[in-house]
matplotlib code that plots the C-alpha trace (Angstrom):
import matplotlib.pyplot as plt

x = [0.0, 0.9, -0.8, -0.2, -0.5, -0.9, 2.5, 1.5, 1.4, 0.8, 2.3, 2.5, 5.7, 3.8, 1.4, 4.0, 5.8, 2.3, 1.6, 5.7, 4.8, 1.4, 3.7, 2.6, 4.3, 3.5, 4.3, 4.6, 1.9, 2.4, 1.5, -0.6, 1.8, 2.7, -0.9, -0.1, -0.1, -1.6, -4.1, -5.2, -4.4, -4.3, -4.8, -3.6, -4.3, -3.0, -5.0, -8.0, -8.0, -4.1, -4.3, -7.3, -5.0, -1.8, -4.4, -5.6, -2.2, -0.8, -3.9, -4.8, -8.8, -9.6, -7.2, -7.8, -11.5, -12.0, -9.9, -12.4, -15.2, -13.3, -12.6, -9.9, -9.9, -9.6, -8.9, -9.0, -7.5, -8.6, -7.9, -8.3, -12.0, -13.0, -11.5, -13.3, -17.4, -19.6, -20.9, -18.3, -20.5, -20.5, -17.6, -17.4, -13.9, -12.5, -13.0, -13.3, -16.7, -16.7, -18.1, -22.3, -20.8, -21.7, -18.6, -17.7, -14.0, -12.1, -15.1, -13.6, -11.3, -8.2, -4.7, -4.4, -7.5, -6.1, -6.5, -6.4, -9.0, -10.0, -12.6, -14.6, -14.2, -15.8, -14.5, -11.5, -12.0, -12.9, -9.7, -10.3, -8.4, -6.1, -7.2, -5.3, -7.5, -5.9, -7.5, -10.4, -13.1, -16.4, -18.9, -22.7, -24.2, -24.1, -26.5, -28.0, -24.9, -22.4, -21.8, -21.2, -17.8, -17.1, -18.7, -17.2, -19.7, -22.1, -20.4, -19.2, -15.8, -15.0, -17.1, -17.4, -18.8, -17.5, -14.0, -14.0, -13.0, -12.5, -11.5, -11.6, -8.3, -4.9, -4.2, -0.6, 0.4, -0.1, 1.6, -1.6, -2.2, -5.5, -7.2, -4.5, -4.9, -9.0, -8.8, -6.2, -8.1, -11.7, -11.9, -8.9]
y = [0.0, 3.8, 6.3, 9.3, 12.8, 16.0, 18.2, 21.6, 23.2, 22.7, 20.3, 17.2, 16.3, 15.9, 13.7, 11.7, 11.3, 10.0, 7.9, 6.1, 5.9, 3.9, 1.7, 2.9, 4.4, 7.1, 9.6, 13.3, 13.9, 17.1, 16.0, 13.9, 11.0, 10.3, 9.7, 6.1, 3.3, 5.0, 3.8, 6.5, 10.1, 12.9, 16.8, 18.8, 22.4, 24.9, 28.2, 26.1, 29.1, 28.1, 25.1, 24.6, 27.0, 24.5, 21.5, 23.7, 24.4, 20.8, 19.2, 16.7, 17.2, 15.0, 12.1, 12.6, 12.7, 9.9, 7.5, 9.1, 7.9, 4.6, 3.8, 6.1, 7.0, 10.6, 11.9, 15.9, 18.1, 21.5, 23.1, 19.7, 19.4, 23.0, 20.6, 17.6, 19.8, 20.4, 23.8, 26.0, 28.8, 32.3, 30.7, 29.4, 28.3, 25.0, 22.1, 18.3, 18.3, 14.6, 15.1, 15.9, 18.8, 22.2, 24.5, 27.5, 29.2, 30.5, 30.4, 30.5, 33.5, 34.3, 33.1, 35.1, 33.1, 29.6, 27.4, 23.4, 21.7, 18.5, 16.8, 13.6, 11.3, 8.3, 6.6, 6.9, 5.6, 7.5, 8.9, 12.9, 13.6, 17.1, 18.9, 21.9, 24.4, 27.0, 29.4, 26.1, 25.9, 24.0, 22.3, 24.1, 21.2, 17.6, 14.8, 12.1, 9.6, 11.6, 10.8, 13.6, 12.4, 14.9, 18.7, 21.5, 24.1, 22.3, 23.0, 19.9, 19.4, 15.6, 13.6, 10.5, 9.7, 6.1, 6.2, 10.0, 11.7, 15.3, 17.5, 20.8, 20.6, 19.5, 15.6, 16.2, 18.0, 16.6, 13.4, 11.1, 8.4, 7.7, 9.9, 8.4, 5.0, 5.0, 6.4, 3.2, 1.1, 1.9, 4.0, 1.7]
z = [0.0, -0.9, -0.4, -2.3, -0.3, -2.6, -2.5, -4.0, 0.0, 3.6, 5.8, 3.4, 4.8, 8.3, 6.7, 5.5, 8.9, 10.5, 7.7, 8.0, 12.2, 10.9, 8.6, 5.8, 2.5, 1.1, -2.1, -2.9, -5.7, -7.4, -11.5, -12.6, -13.9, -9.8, -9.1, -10.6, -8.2, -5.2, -2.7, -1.4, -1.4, 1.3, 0.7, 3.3, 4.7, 3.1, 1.1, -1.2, -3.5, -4.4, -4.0, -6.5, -8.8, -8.4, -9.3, -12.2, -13.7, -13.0, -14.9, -11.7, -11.2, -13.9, -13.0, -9.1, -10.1, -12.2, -9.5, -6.8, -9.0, -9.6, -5.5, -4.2, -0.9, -0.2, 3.0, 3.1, 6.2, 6.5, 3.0, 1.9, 3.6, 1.2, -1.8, -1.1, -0.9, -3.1, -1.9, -1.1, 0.6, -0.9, -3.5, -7.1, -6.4, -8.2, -6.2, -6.3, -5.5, -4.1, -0.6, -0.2, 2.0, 2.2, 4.2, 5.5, 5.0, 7.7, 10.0, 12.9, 12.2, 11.0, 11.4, 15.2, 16.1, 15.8, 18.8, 20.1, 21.7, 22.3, 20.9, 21.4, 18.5, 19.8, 16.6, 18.1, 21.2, 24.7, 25.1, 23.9, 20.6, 20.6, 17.5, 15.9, 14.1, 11.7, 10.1, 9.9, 8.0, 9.4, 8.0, 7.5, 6.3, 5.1, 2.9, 3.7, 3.1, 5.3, 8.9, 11.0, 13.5, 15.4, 16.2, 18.0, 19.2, 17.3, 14.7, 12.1, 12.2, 11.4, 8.8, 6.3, 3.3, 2.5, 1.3, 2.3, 5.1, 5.8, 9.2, 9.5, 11.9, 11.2, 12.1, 11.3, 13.6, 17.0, 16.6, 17.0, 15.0, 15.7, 12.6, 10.0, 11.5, 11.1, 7.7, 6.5, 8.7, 7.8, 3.9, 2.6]

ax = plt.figure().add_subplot(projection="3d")
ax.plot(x, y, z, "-o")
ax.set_aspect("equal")
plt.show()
């Protein structure tokens, strides 16, 4: 297994490290020739407007699209949750459009109001899991088929949708394998 984990911006390199601590090998993907092979990919925080740009200019919707369609597992965090909706609110911004999710940009504030907190993930067991929001984004709303895995403040910060997951926070960085370990585990 390899699972590929988008290298355009954002803390791909932390993704990486978690994935090697869950045994797992992993790629840089940044054209579309690398997607190749992969068993799943990760898109990580970052800005979504570039980041859609960078997909844009490096012709990888279509491919990452058409292996979505055809079974990839996507995991998006934070950036990579805008990627993954459908409704994008108040934006006509490219996107993958593969999650029945509707979400907010940097709704909880800018970069000064960045926080942790821990959140219940019962998925994840009992044992609170540190979250890292920067610049976040939440989610307003989801269909039918999505599972709502976490809230904070009510608001929707962790869901599924079969083989895709998205979080508002960053997973990377805290050095907890748990999130990584459910994705492989359970969307793989």
């Amino acid at each position: 297994m390899r699972i590929g984990v988008l290298a355009l911006q954002g803390a791909f390199r932390e993704h990486q490290k978690i994935l090697a601590e869950c045994g797992v090998e992993s790629t840089q993907i940044r054209k579309n020739t690398q997607l190749d092979g992969i068993s799943a990919l990760i898109i990580p925080g970052g800005e979504s407007t570039t980041i859609g740009k960078l997909m844009n200019e490096f012709e990888l919707f279509e491919p990452i699209i058409k292996m979505s369609e055809d079974g990839l597992p996507v995991l998006g965090t934070c950036a990579g949750l805008i990627m993954l909706a459908k409704e994008i609110n108040g934006s006509q911004q490219a996107r993958l459009n593969l999650m029945d999710i509707s979400v907010e940009r940097n709704a909880f504030g800018r970069q000064v109001d960045s926080f942790e907190t821990d959140l219940d993930i019962p998925v994840l067991g009992a044992q609170p899991y540190r979250a890292v929001f920067i610049r976040a984004p939440y989610i307003t709303g989801v269909g039918g088929n999505v599972q709502v895995l976490a809230k904070y403040e009510e608001k929707i910060v962790l869901a599924r949708q079969g083989r895709f997951m998205a979080a508002a926070f960053h997973p990377e960085l805290t050095g907890d394998l748990r999130l990584h370990r459910y994705f492989i585990e359970n969307c793989l």
